[in-house]
C-alpha positions in Angstrom: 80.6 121.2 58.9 79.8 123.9 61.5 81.9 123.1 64.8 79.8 122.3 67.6 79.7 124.4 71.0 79.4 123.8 74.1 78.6 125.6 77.2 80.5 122.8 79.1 82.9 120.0 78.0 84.0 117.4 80.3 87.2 115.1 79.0 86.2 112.1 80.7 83.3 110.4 81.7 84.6 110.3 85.3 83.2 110.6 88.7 84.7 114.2 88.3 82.0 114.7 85.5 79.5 113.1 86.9 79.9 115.3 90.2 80.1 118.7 87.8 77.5 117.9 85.8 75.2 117.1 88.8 76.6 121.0 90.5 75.7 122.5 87.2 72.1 121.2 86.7 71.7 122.2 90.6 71.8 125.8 89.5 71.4 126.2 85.7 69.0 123.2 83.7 69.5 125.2 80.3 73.4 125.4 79.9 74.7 123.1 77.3 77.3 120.7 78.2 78.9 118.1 76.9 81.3 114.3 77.7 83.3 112.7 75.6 85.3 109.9 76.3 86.9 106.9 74.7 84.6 104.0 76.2 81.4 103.9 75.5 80.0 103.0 79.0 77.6 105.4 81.1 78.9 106.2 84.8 80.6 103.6 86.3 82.4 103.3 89.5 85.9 102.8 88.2 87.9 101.6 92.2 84.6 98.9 91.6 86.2 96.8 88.6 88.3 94.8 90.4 86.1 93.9 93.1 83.5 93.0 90.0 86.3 90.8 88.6 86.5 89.0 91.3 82.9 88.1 91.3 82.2 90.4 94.9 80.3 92.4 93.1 77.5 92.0 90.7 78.1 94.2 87.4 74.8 96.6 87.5 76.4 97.5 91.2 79.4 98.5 89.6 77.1 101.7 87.8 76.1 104.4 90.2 73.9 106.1 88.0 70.7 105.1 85.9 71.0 104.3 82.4 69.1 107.5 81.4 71.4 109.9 83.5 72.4 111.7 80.7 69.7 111.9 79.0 67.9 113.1 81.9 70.7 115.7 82.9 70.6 116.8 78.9 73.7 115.8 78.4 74.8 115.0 75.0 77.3 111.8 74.8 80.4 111.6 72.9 81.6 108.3 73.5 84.0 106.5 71.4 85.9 109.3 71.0 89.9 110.8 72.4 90.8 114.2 72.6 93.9 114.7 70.8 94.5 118.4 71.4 93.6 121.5 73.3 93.5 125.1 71.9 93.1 127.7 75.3 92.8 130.7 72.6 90.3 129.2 70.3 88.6 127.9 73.3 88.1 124.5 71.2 89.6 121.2 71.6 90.2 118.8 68.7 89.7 115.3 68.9 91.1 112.0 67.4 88.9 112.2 64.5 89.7 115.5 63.7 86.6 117.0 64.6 87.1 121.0 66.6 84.0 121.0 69.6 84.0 124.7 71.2 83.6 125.5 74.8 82.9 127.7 77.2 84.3 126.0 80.6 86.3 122.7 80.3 86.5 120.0 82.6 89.5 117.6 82.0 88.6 114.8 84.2 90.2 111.7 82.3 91.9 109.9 85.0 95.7 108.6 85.1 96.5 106.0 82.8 98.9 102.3 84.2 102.4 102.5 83.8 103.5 99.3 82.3 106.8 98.1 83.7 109.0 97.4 81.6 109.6 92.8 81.8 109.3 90.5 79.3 105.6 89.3 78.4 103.6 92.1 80.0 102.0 92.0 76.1 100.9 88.9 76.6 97.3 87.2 76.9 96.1 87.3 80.6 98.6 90.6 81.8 95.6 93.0 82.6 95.8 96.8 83.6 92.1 97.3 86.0 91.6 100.9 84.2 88.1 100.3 82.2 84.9 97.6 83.1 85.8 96.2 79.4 89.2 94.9 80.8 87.0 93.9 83.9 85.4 92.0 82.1 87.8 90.3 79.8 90.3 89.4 83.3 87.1 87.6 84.8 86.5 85.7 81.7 90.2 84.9 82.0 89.9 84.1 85.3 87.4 81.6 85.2 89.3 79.5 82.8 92.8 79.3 84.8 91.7 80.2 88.5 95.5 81.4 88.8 96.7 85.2 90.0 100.0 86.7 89.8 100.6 90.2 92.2 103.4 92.3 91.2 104.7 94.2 94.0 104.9 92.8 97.9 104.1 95.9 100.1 101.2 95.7 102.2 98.6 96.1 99.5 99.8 93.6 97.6 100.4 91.4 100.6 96.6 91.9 100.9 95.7 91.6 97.5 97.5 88.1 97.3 95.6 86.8 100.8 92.1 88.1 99.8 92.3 85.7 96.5 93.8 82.9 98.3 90.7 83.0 101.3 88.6 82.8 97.5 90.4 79.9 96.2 93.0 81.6 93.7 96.4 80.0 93.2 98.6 82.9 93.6 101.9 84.0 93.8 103.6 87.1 94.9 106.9 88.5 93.4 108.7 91.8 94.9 111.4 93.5 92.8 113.0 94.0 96.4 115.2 91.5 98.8 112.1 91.4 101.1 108.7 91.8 101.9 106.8 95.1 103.2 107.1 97.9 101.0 107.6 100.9 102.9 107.0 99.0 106.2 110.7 97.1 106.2 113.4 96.0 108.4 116.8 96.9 108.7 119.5 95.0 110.4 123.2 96.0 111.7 125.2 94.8 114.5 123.0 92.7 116.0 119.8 95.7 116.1 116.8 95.4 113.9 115.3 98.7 113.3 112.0 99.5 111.7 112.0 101.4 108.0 108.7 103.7 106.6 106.2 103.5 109.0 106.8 104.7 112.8 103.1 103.8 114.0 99.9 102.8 113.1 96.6 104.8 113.2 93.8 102.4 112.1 94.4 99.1 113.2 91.3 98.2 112.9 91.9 98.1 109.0 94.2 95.2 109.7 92.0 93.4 111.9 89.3 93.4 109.6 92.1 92.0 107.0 93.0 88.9 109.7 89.2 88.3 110.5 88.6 88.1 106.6 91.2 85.3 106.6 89.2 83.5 109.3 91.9 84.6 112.5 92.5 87.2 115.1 94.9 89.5 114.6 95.3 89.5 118.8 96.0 86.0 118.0 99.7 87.0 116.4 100.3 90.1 117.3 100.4 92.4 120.1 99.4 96.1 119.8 99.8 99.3 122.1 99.0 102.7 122.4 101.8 105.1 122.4 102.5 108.1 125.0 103.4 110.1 123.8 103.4 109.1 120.2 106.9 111.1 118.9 109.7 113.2 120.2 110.3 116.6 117.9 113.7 117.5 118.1 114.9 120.9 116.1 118.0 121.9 114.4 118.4 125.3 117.2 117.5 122.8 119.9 113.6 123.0 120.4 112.3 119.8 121.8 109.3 118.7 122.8 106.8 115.9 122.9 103.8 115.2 120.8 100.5 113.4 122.7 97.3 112.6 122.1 96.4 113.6 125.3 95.2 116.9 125.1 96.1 118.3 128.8 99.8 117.3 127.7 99.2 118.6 124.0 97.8 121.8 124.8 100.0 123.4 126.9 102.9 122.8 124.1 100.6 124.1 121.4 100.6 127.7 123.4 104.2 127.5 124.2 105.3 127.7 120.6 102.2 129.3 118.6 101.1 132.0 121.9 97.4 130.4 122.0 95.4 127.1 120.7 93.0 129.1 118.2 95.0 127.7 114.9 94.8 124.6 116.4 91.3 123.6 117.1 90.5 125.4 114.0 92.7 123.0 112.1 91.0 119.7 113.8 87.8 121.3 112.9 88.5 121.1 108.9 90.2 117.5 109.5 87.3 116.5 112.2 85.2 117.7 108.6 86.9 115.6 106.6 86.6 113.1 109.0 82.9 112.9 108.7 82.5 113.2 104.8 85.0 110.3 104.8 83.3 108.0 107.1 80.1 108.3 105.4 81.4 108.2 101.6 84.5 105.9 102.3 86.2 105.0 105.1 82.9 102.9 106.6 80.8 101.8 103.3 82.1 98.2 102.5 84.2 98.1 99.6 81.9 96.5 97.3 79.3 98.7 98.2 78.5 101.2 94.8 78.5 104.8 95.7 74.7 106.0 96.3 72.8 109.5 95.8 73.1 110.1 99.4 77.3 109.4 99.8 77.2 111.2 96.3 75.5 114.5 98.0 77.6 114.3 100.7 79.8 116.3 98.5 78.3 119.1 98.6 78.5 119.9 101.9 83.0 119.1 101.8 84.6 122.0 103.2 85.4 123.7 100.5 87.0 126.9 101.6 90.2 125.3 102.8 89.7 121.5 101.9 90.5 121.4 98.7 94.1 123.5 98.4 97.5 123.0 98.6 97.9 121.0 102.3 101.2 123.1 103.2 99.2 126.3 102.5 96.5 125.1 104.9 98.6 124.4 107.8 100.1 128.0 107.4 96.9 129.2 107.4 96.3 127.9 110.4 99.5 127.9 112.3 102.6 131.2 113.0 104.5 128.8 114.6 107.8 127.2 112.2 107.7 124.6 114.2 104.0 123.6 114.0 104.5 124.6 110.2 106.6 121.6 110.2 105.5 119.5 112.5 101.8 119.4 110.5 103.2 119.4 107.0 105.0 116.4 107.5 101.8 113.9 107.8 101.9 113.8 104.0 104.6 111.8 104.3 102.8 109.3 106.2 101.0 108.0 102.5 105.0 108.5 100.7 103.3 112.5 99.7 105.1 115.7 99.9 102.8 118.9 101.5 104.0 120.4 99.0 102.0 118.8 95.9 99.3 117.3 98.4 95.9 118.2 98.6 94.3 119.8 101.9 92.0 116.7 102.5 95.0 115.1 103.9 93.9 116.9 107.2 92.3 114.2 107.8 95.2 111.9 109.0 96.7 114.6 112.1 92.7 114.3 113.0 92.5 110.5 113.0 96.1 110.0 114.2 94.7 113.1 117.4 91.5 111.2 118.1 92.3 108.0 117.4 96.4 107.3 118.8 99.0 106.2 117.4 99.7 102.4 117.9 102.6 100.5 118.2 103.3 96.4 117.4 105.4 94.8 120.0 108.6 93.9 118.6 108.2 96.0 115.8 106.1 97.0 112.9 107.4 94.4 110.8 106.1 92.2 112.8 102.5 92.5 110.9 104.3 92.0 107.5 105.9 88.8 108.9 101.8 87.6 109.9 100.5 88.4 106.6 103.4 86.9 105.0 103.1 83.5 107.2 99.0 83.6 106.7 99.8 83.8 102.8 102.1 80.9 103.0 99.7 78.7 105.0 97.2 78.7 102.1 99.6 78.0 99.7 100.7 81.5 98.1 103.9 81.3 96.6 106.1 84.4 97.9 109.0 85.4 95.5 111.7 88.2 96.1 114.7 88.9 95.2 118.3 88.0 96.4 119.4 89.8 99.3 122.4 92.0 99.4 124.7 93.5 101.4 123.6 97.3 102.8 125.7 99.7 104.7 125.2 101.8 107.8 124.6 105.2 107.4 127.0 107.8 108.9 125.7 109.4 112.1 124.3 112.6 112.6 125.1 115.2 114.5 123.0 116.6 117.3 122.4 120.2 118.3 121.3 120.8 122.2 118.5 120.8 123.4 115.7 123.1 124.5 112.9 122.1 126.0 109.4 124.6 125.3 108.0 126.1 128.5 104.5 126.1 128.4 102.7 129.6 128.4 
């Protein structure tokens, strides 16, 4: 049999596909392209199955194309189907049933697949990984018959997970690998001192608040928030020390001191004020259930591309001369456990929203918010579970070089 060709392949029926497919059409209707992919559903919204499990969202919302996209965008379909293979010299990959499809350009746009920890009974009938609507589906048929939920994993999300089900009537219970509750956002003790682990501040706390209010409370009710000035202290191994504000007046003036003029600067809260806005309107402000539409869809299109979509660290040293600043920007990564290293430049976003926005602090400590959820959770009946607690050390102290304030220029 002759092998078929392709001006276009994508692995992966994915929003990724769906997005190329769209750019290619935009400027070429007659190129030939192709999707193959083991399920045999059109475009689907795959961060929407779990929210269609839970009965939030209706199933036909959970597509955010017509049925006849492909067909319209002459696309032809290989559903059912798993690449196996990938020759780069014969330009041709080979799939599961042995069949060799040539291409021109290909797309590999397959997603990530769950990791599957490694307990006793995660085989078993009602363990679930939310990766295709078919498992969707099967969990909500599951979950009308036992009306019971089991969360893996007590950091915040899960924390939030666990008190959205309870607010819809699940039974559920919580189990953390760990000796407490939190995640990242912790507590550690020693003589007497509680100190704060992960998180130093918090830049959206309005996120949370919309969590308490979905739970039927205030947050301002249990816990007491303020804005910090300045929000850190950047001390340097030679000595350099300054403090970082969102005021600009205060900001400014150490922005010249150590780069010699603002121009990186504003330039670099331009991409993430950028970011900012394709966010809002595509993510960060749509309701959760809400399916992606043709206009969020097209927003796309308009992403800054030049320097959006690269490495993050590369970005800031575009933009900045300054080690310091180098440093001081590449760390924000960090804030969502990345390194700037192996991060992508839409990350800008957070030094924007942390700028704009402040950075926020929870009187008597971050954990504080973790010890609401948890007492929230317990009040409608979730069962928490973690594991015995044991004995940690202090670490050793560091040594400290002096210090040298910047003079502003």
């Amino acid at each position: 049999m002759e092998m078929r060709k392709f001006d276009h392949l994508m692995i992966g029926n994915s929003t990724a596909a769906v997005g190329a497919i769209d750019a290619i059409r935009s400027i070429d209707g007659s190129a030939s392209i192709a999707v193959v992919s083991p399920e045999t559903e059109h475009t689907y919204s795959r961060p929407l199955i779990t929210y269609f499990m839970s009965g939030k969202v209706a199933e036909n919302n959970v597509y955010y194309r017509p049925a006849d996209f492909y067909e319209r965008m002459s696309v032809t379909c290989i559903f059912g189907e798993q690449m196996r293979s990938v020759s780069t010299e014969e330009r041709c990959v080979t799939l599961a049933s042995g069949e060799h499809i040539g291409y021109g350009s290909l797309l590999l746009a397959a997603g990530g697949a769950p990791i599957a920890p490694p307990i006793p009974g995660i085989g078993r009938p009602g363990v679930f990984f939310m990766n295709s609507i078919d498992v969707a589906r099967s969990a909500r048929g599951w979950r009308a018959r036992s009306g019971r939920a089991v969360v893996i994993g007590g950091g915040l999300g899960g924390l939030s997970i666990a008190l959205r089900l309870a607010v819809r009537g699940w039974r559920v219970t919580v189990w953390e690998q760990g000796p407490s509750f939190g995640g990242k956002m912790n507590r550690w003790t020693a003589a007497g001192f509680r100190f704060d682990t992960g998180p130093s501040l918090i830049t959206m706390p309005w996120v949370f608040e919309e969590l308490f209010a979905f739970a039927g409370v205030r947050m301002q009710d249990y816990l007491e928030t303020a804005a910090l000035a300045p929000v850190a202290r950047y001390v340097y191994p030679d000595g350099t020390t300054f403090h970082y504000s969102t005021s600009m007046p205060e900001l400014l003036p150490v922005i010249r001191g150590l780069e010699g003029n603002d121009r990186g600067f504003f330039e670099f809260m331009r991409l993430g004020a950028r970011i900012y806005a394709l966010s809002k309107d595509t993510f960060l402000r749509r309701p959760i259930g809400a399916p992606p539409d043709r206009k969020a869809l097209g927003a796309l299109r308009h992403a800054p591309v030049l320097r959006g979509w690269g490495n993050y660290q590369q970005t800031v040293n575009a933009y900045f001369r300054s080690a310091e600043l180098r440093q001081l920007y590449g760390r924000y990564p960090t804030y969502v456990g990345s390194s700037p290293y192996r991060s992508p430049a839409t990350l800008a976003i957070i030094p924007f929203i942390e700028l704009v926005f402040g950075g926020w602090y929870i009187r008597g400590g971050l954990y504080r918010l973790v010890e609401a959820l948890c007492g929230l959770l317990e009040a409608r009946g979730v069962a928490l579970r973690a594991a015995p607690a044991r004995r940690a050390s202090a670490p050793a102290p560091a040594k400290s070089a002096p210090v040298r304030p910047i003079q502003p220029r």
